[in-house]
C-alpha positions as YAML, in Angstrom:
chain: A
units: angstrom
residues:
- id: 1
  name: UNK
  ca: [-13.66, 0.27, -10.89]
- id: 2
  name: UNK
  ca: [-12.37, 3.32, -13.05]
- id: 3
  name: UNK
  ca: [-14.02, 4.23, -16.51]
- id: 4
  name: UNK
  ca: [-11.94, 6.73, -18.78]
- id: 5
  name: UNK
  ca: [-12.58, 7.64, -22.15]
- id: 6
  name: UNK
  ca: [-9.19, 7.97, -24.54]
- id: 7
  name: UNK
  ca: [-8.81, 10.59, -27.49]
- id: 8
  name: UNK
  ca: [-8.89, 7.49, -31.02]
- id: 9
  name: UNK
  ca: [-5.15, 8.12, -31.22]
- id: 10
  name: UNK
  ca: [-4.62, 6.79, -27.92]
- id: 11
  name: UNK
  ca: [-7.18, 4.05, -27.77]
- id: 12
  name: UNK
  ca: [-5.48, 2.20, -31.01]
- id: 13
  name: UNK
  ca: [-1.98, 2.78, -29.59]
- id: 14
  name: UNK
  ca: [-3.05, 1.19, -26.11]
- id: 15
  name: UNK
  ca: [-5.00, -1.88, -28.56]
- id: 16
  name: UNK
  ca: [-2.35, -2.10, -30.98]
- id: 17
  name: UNK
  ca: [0.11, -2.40, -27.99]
- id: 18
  name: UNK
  ca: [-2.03, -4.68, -25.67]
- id: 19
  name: UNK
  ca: [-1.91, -7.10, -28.73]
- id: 20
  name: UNK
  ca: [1.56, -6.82, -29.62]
- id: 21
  name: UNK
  ca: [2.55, -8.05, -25.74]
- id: 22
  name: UNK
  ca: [-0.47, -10.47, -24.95]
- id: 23
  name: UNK
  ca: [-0.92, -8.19, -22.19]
- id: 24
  name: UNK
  ca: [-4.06, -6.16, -21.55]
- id: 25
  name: UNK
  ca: [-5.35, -2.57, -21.84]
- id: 26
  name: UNK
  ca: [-6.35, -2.35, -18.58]
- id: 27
  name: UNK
  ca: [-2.41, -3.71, -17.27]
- id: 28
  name: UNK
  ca: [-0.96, -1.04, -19.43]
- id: 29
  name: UNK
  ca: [-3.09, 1.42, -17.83]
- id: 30
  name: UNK
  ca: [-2.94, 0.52, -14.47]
- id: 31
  name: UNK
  ca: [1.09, 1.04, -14.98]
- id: 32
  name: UNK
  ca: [0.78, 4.40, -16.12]
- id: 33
  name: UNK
  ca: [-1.20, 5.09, -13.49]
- id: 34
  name: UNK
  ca: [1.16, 3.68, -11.21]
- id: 35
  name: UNK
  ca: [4.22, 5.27, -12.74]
- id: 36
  name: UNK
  ca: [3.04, 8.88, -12.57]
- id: 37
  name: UNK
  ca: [0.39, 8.54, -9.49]
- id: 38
  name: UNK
  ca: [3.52, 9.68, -6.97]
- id: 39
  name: UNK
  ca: [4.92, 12.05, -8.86]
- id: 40
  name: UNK
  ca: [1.32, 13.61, -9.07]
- id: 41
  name: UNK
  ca: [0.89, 13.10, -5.54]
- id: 42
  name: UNK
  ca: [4.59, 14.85, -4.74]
- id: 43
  name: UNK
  ca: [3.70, 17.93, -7.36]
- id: 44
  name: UNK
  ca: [0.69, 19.16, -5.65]
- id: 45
  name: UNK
  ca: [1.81, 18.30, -1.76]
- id: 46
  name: UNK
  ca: [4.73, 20.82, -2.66]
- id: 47
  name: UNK
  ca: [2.09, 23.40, -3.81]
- id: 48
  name: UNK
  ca: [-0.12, 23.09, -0.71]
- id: 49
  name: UNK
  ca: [2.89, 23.81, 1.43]
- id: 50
  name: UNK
  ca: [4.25, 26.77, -0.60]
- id: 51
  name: UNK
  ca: [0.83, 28.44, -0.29]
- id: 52
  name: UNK
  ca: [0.40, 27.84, 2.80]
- id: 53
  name: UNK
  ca: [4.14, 28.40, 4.00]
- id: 54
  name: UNK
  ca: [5.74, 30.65, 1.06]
- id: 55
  name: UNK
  ca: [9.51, 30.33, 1.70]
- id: 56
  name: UNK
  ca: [11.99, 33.25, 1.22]
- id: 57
  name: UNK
  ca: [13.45, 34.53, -1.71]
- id: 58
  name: UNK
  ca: [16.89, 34.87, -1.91]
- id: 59
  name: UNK
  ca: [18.95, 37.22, -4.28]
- id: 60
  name: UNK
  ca: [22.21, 35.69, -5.78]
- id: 61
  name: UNK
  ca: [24.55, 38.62, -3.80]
- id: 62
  name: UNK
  ca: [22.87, 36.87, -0.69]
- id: 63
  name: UNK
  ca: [23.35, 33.49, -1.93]
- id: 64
  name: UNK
  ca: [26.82, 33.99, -2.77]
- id: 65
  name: UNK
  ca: [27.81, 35.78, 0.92]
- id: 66
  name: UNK
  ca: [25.88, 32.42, 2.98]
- id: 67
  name: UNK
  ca: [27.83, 30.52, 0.73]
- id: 68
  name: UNK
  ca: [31.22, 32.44, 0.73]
- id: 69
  name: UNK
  ca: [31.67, 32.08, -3.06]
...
């Protein structure tokens, strides 16, 4: 069970929307849960690596010479 409280603005657009569709508040925000949850996920697995594992930095001359542009 998850309790959130919405900013007004939000709460009537979810309503107005759940009415609209026949659909209900909580499907609409179980999907945007859904739809962002592994990007969230993804976002802050790359920041635990790059503090613990900071890669190198690489200048565009050195870029260019790997590269052979």
């Amino acid at each position: 069970m998850l309790a959130i409280r919405l900013d007004p603005e939000i709460e009537k657009r979810l309503e107005e929307l759940a009415r609209k569709t026949g659909r209900t508040k909580t499907f609409y925000a179980r999907e945007a849960i859904l739809e962002h949850l592994e990007d969230l996920e993804d976002v802050y697995l790359a920041e635990e690596r790059l503090v613990k594992r900071p890669g190198k930095i690489y200048s565009a001359e050195e870029v260019k010479r790997e590269l052979d542009l």
